[in-house]
N, C-alpha and C positions, 0 to 999 in steps of 0.2 A: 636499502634492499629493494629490489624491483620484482620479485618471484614470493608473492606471499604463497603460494603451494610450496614451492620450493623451501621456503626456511620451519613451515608445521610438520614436512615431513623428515627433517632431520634429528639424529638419535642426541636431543639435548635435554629433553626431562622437562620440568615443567618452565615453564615461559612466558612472560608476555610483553608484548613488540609494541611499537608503534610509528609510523612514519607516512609517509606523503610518494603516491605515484605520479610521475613526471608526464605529463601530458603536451605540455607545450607552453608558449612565455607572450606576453601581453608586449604592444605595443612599447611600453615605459623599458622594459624586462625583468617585469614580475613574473611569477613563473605561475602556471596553472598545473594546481595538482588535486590530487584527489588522497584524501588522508584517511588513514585506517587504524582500528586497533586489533591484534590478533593477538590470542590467549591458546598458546599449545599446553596439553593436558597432561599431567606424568605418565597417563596411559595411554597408547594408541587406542583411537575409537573414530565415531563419526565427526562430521564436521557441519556446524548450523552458523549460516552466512545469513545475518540482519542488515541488509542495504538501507540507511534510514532517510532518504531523500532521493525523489527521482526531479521533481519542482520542486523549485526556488523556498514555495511558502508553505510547506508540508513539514511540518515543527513537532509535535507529538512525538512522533517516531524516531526521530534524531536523538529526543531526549531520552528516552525511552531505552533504547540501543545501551546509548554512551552509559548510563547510570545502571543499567543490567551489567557492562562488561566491567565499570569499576566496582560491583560489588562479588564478583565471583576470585577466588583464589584455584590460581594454576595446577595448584599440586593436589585439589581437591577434584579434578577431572579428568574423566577417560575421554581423550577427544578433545574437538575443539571447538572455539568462537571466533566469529571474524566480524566486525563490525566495519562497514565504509558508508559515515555516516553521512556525506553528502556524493551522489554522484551528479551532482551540478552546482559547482559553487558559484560561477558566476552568475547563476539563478539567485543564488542563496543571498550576495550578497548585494543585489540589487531589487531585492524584495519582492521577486516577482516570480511565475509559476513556470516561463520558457526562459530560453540563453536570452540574453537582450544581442547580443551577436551574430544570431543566426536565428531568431525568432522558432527554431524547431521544439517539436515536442519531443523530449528525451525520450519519454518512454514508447516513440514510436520508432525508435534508430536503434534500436539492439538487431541483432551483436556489432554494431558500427560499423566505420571504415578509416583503418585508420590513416590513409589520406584525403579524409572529408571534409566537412564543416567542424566547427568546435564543438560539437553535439557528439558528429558522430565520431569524433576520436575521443571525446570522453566515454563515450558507450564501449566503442571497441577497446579501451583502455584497463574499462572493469570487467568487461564479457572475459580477455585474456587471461584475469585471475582465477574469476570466479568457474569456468569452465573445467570439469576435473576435479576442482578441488570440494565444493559445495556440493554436501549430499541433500540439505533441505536449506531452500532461499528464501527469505520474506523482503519482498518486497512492500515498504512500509509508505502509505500516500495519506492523506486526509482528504475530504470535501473542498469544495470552493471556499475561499473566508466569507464568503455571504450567507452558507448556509449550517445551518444547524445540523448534526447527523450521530446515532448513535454507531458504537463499534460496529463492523461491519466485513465480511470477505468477501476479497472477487478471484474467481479462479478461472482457469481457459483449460481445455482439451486439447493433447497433441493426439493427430490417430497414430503416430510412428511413434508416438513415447512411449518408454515403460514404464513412465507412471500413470499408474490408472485413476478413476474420482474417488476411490475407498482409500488410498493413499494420501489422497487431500485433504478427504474431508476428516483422516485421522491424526493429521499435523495439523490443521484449522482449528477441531475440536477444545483443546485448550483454552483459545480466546474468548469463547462463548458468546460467537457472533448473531446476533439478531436475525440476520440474515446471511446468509451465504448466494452468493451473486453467480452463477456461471454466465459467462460471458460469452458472447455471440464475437467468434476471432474476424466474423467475415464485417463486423459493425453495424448490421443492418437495423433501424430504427433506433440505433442509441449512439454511437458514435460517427465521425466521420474519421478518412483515415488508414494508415496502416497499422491494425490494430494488434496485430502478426508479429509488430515490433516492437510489442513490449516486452520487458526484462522476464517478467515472469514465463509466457510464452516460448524465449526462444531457451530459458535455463529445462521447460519441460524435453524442448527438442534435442538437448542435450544429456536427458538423461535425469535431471535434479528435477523433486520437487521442489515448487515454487507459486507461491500463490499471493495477491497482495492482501496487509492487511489494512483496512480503512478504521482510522485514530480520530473523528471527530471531525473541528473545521480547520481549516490551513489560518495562518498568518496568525495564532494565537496561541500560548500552551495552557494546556488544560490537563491540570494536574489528575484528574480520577480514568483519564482515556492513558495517561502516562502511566499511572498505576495497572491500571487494566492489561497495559502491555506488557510491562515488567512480569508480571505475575505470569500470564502467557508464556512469556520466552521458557522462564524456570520453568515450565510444567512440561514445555515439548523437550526442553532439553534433560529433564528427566526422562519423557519418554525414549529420548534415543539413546538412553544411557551416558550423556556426555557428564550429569549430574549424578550424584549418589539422592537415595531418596525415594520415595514414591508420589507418583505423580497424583494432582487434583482430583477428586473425583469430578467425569464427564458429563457433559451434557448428554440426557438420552438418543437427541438427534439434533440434528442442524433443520434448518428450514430454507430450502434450497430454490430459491428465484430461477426461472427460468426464463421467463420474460418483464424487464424494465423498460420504462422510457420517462423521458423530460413531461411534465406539462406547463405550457405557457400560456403569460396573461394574454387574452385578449384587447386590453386596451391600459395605457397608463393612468397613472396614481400611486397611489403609497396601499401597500399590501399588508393586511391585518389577516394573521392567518385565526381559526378556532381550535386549531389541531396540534401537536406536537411533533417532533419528527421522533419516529418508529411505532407511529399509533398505524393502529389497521382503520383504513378510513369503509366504509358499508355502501353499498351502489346507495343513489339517490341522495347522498350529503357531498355539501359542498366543504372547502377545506377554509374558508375564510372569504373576507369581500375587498373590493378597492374602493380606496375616499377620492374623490376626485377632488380638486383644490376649490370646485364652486361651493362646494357641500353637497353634492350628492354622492352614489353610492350604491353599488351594484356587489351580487356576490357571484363570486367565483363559482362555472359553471358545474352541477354536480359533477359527483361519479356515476360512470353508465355501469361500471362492475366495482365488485369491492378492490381494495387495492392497499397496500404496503407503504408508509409513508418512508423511504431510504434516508433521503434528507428535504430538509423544507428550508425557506428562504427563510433567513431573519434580518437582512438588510430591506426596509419597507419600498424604496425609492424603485419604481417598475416602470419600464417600458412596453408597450405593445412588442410580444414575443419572446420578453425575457421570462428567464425560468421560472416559475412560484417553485418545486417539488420535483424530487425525482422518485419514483413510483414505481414498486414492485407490483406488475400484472397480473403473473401466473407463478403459483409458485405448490410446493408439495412437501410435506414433513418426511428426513429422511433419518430410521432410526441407524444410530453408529451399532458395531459390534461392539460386543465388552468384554 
């Protein structure tokens, strides 16, 4: 089947699918595809699309997905699940965060092209499902594997969407993120880039909510950020009805970042941080020091304001201008309605 809207919205009753969209075939003639599981509900209802990989080494959330849609039963939902738990496997399975092919960042080629690079026909490949069909998207990522990071949201504004940030941050809400991220789409002091190109971003321009959720560190699974997400998924998809049930009680409010950025070491050695990641670090403390290999040893320049620890390094081995921290700057508690 190549039309997963096409077969949820057929009068067959409860259901669930699974198979591979055909993208295009490898040198050898392996074929490249992108594989899915979709669960139609005995009831017409909404539709919640968990995308679990957009890089290669973003593990949590794959797991996460897959082990959410094998524990639900079809005829117990009004509505649907779709799960496409990698949209890059030849990321996935060469271990790594970009296509080794086209060295692009996937999630900055949405909604593709689908006579492009191997990126952008797998982007345009999922964009052509998910368009239409997804009423709320989670785009599902982890941190770098070098760092350490508690759960976490990041979300983008469209000005022509109709979905607005009280619609986000009441599909967010369930994950009980530390932080909630809005994200600067133009990249300025945090990314480089087309930042306009990611899944989440063009699903808003489309219509869907859509927000990523951040699982921890890549290249590793971490069974209580797995759990964290499972429980998640049940509690939104109660709230849109697709579950019988009542949904978790909420967090009061989100605590919503407006401004982040990197901070990097100054000069190399092995990085011994004092801090955790998601501690709130207080202007004038530092976050850790470097061992230089002679034995000496300097600390890490304070903070000039208080700040947000997003995630912190835990691989020690630093270069002059590799990252220690990525650091919530401004940020403001936002209460949800109840």
């Amino acid at each position: 089947m190549k039309d997963i809207g096409e077969w949820l919205a057929r009068p067959g009753g409860a259901e669930r699918r699974s198979g591979r969209l055909p993208v295009g075939t490898m040198a050898s003639g392996a074929e490249i595809t992108l594989p899915y599981v979709a669960l139609r509900g005995a009831r017409p209802g909404r539709t919640l699309w968990l995308h679990g990989q957009v890089h290669g080494d973003e593990i949590n959330g794959m797991v996460a997905a897959l082990r959410f849609a094998a524990g639900l039963e079809p005829a117990q939902m009004s509505g649907n699940l779709v799960v496409t738990p990698t949209g890059n496997p030849q990321a996935l399975d060469a271990r790594r965060k970009r296509n080794p092919y086209d060295e692009l960042d996937l999630d900055q080629t949405y909604p593709g092209n689908a006579g492009g690079l191997i990126s952008e026909r797998l982007a345009h490949a999922l964009f052509e499902q998910v368009r239409g069909v997804a009423d709320v998207l989670i785009n599902l990522h982890t941190m770098n594997p070098l760092f350490d990071a508690r759960p976490y949201t990041v979300y983008k504004l469209h000005r022509e969407s109709s979905v607005d940030e009280a619609t986000l941050f009441a599909a967010m809400a369930p994950f009980s993120p530390h932080v909630a991220c809005r994200q600067d789409v133009g990249g300025r002091g945090e990314l480089p880039g087309n930042i306009a190109g990611a899944l989440d971003y063009q699903c808003l321009a489309a219509g869907i909510c859509a927000f990523m959720l951040e699982l921890g560190s890549g290249s590793r699974l971490e069974p209580d950020n797995v759990a964290l997400a499972e429980r998640g998924f049940r509690a939104l998809a109660q709230q849109m009805g697709i579950l019988p049930g009542s949904a978790q009680a909420l967090p009061a409010g989100l605590r919503r970042v407006l401004r982040r950025g990197w901070l990097t070491a100054n000069e190399g050695g092995l990085f011994v941080p004092r801090v955790r990641a998601g501690d709130r670090v207080p202007a004038g403390e530092s976050i850790g020091e470097i061992l230089q290999l002679d034995g000496s040893r300097s600390a890490v320049p304070p903070f000039t304001h208080d700040g947000v620890l997003i995630g912190l390094r835990s691989d020690p081995v630093v270069h002059t201008g590799e990252r220690l921290a990525f650091v919530a700057w401004e940020w403001d508690e936002l209460p949800l309605p109840r």
